[in-house]
PyMOL commands that place a pseudoatom at each C-alpha (Angstrom):
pseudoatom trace, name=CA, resn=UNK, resi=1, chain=A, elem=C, hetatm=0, pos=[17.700, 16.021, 33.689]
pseudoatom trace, name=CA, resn=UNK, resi=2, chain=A, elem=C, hetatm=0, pos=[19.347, 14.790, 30.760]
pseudoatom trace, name=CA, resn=UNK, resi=3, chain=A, elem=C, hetatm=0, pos=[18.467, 15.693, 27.142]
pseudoatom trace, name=CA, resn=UNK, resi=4, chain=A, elem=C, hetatm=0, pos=[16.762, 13.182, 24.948]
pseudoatom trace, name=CA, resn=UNK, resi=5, chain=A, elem=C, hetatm=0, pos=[17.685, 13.033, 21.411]
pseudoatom trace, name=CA, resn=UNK, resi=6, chain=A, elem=C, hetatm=0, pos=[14.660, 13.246, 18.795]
pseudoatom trace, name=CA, resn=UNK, resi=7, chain=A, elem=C, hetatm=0, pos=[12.596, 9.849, 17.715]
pseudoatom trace, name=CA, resn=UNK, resi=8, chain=A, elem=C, hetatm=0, pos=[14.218, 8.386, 14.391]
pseudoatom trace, name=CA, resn=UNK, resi=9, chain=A, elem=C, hetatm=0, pos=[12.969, 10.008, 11.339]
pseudoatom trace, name=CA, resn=UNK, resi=10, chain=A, elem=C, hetatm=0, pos=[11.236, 7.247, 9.196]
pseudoatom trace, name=CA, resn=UNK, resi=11, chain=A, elem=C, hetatm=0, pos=[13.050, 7.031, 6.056]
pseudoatom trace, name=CA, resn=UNK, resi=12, chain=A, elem=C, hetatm=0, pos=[11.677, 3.856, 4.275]
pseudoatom trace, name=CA, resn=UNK, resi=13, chain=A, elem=C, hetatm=0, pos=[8.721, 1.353, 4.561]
pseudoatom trace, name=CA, resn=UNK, resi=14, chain=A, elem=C, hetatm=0, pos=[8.531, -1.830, 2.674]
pseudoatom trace, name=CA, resn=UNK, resi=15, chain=A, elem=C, hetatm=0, pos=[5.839, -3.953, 2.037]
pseudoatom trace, name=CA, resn=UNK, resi=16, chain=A, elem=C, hetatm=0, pos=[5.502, -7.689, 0.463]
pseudoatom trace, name=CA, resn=UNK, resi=17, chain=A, elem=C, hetatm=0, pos=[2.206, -6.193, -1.333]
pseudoatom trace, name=CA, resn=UNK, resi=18, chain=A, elem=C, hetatm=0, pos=[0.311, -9.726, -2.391]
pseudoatom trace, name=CA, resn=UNK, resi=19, chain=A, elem=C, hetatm=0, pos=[-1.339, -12.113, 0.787]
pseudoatom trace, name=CA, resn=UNK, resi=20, chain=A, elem=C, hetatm=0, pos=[0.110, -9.417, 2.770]
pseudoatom trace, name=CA, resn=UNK, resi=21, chain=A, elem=C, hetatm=0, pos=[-1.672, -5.950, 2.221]
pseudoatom trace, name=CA, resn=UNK, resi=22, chain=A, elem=C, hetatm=0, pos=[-4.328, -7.531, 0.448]
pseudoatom trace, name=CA, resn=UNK, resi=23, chain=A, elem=C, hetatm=0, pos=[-6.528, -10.399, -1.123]
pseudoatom trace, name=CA, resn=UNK, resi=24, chain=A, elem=C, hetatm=0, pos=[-6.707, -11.800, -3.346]
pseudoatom trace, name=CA, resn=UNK, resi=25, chain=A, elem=C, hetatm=0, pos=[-3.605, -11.055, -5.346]
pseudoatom trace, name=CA, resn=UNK, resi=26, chain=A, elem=C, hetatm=0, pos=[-3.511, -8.580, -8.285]
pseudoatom trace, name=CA, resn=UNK, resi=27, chain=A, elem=C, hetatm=0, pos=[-2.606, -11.926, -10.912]
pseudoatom trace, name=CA, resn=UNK, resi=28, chain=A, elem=C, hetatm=0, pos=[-6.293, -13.384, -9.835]
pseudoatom trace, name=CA, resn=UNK, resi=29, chain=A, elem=C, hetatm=0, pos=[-8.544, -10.123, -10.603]
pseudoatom trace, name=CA, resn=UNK, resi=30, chain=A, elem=C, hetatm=0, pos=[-7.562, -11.205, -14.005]
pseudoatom trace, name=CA, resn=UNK, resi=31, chain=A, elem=C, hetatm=0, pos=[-8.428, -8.345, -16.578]
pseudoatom trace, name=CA, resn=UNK, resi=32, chain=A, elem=C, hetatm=0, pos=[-9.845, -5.696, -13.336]
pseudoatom trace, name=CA, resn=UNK, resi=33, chain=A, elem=C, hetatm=0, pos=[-6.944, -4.390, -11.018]
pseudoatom trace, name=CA, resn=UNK, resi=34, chain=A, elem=C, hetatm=0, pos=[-6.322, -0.849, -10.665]
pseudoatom trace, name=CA, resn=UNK, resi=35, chain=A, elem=C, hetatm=0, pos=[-7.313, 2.156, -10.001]
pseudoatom trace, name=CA, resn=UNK, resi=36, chain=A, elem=C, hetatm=0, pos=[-9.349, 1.195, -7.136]
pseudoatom trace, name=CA, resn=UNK, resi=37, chain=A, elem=C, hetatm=0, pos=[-11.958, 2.840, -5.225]
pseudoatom trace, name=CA, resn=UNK, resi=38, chain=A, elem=C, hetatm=0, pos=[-11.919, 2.928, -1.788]
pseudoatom trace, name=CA, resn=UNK, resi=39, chain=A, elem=C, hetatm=0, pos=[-15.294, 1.667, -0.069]
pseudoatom trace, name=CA, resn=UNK, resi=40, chain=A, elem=C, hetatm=0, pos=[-14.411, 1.426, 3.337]
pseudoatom trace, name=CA, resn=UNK, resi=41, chain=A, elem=C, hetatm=0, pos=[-11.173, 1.239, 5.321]
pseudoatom trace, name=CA, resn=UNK, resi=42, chain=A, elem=C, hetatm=0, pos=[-10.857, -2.406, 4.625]
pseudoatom trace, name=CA, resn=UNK, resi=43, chain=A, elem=C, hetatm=0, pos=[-12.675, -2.469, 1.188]
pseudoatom trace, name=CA, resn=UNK, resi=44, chain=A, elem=C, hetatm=0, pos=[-11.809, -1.464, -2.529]
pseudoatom trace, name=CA, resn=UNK, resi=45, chain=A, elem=C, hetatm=0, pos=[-13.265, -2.166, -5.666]
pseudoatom trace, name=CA, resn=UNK, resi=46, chain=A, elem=C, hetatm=0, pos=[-11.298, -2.880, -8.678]
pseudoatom trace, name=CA, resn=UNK, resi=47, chain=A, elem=C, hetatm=0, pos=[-12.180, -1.402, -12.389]
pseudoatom trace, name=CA, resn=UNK, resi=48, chain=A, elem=C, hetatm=0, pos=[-14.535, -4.482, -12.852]
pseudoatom trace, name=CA, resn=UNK, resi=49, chain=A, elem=C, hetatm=0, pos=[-16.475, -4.195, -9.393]
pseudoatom trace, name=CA, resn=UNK, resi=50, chain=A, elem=C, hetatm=0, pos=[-14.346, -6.994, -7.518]
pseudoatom trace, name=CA, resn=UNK, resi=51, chain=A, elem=C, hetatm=0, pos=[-13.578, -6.615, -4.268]
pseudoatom trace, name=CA, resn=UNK, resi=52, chain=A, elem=C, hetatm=0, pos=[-10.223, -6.277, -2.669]
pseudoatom trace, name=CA, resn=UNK, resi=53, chain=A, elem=C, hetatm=0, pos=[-9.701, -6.723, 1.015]
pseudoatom trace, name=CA, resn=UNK, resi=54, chain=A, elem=C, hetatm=0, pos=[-7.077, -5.117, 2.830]
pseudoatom trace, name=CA, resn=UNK, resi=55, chain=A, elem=C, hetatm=0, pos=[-5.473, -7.164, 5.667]
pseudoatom trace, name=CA, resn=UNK, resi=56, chain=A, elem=C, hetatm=0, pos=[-5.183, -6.036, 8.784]
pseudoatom trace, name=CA, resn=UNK, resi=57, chain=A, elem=C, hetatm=0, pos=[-4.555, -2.535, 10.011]
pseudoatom trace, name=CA, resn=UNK, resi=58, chain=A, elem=C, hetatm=0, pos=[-3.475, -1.989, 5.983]
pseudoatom trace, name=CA, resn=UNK, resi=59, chain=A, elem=C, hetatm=0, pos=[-5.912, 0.910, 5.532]
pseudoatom trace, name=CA, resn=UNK, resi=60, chain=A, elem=C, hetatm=0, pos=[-4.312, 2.468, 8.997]
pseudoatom trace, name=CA, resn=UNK, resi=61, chain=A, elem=C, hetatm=0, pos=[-1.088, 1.976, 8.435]
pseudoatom trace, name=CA, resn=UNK, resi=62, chain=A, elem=C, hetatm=0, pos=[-1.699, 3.597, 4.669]
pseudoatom trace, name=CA, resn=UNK, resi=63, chain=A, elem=C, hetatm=0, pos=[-3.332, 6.423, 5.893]
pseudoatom trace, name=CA, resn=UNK, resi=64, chain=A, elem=C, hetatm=0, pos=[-1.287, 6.871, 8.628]
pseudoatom trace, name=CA, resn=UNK, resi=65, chain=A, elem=C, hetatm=0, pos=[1.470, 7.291, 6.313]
pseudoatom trace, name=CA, resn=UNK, resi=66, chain=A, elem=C, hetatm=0, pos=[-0.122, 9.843, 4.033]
pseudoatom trace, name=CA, resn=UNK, resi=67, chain=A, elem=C, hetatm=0, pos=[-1.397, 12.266, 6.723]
pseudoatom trace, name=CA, resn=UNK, resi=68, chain=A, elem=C, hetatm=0, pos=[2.420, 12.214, 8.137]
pseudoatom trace, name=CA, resn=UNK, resi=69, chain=A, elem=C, hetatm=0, pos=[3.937, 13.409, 4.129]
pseudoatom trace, name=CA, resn=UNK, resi=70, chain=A, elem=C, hetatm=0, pos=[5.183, 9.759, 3.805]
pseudoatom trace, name=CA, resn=UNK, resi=71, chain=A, elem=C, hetatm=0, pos=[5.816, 9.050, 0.363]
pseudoatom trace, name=CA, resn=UNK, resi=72, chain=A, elem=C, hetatm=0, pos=[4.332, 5.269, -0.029]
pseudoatom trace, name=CA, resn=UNK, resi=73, chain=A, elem=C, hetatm=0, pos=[5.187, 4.035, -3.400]
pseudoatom trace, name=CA, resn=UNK, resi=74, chain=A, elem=C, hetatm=0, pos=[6.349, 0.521, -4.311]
pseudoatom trace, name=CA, resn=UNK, resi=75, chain=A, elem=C, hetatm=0, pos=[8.760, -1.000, -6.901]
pseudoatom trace, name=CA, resn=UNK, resi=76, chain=A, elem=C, hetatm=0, pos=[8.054, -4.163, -9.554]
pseudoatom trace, name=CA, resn=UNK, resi=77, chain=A, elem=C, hetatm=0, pos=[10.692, -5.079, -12.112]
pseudoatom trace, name=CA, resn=UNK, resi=78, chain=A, elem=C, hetatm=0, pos=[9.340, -5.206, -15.122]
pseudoatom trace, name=CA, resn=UNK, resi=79, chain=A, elem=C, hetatm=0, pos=[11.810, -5.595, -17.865]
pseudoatom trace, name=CA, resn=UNK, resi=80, chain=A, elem=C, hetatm=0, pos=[14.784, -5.673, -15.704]
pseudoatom trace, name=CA, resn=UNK, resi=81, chain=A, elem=C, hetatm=0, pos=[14.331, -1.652, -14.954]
pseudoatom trace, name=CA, resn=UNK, resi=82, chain=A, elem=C, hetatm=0, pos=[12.544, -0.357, -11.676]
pseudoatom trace, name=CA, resn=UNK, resi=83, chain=A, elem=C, hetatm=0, pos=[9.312, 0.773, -11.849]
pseudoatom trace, name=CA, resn=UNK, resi=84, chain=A, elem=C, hetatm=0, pos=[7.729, 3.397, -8.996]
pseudoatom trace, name=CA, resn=UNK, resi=85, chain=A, elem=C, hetatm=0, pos=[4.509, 3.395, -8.817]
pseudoatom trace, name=CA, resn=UNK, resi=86, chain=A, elem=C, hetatm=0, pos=[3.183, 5.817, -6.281]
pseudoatom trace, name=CA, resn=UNK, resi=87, chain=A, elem=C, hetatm=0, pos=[0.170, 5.362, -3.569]
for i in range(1, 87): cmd.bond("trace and resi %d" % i, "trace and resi %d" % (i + 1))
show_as sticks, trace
zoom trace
């Protein structure tokens, strides 16, 4: 029987985080936005009380990646430098 080399080890996920992890877009919660509060697996609440949906498996997929010590952070540009902002 031959040997069978280990899975892959996951280095890197990236998300496009607007319309695709959730709704509505951070730019239309106006002055809310984070932190949130998680109500359910599908549900947050922004600083003001507004809701924010995840899409999809989103909350899976998010918590899947915690419980398995995968860093999930993502990058925006503001200023022209990279900032990390960690999940």
């Amino acid at each position: 029987m031959p040997l069978r080399s280990p899975p892959p080890t996951l280095k890197l996920i990236a998300f496009d985080l607007d319309g695709t992890l959730w709704s509505p877009d951070m730019y239309m919660l106006w002055s809310g936005g984070s932190p949130f509060t998680k109500i359910t697996s599908t549900l947050l609440k922004d600083t003001l009380g507004k809701d924010v949906r995840l899409l999809g498996c989103t909350g899976e997929v998010l918590d899947l990646c915690s419980s398995s010590d995968v860093v999930v952070a993502w990058v925006r540009i503001l200023s022209q430098q990279f900032v990390f902002v960690y999940w």
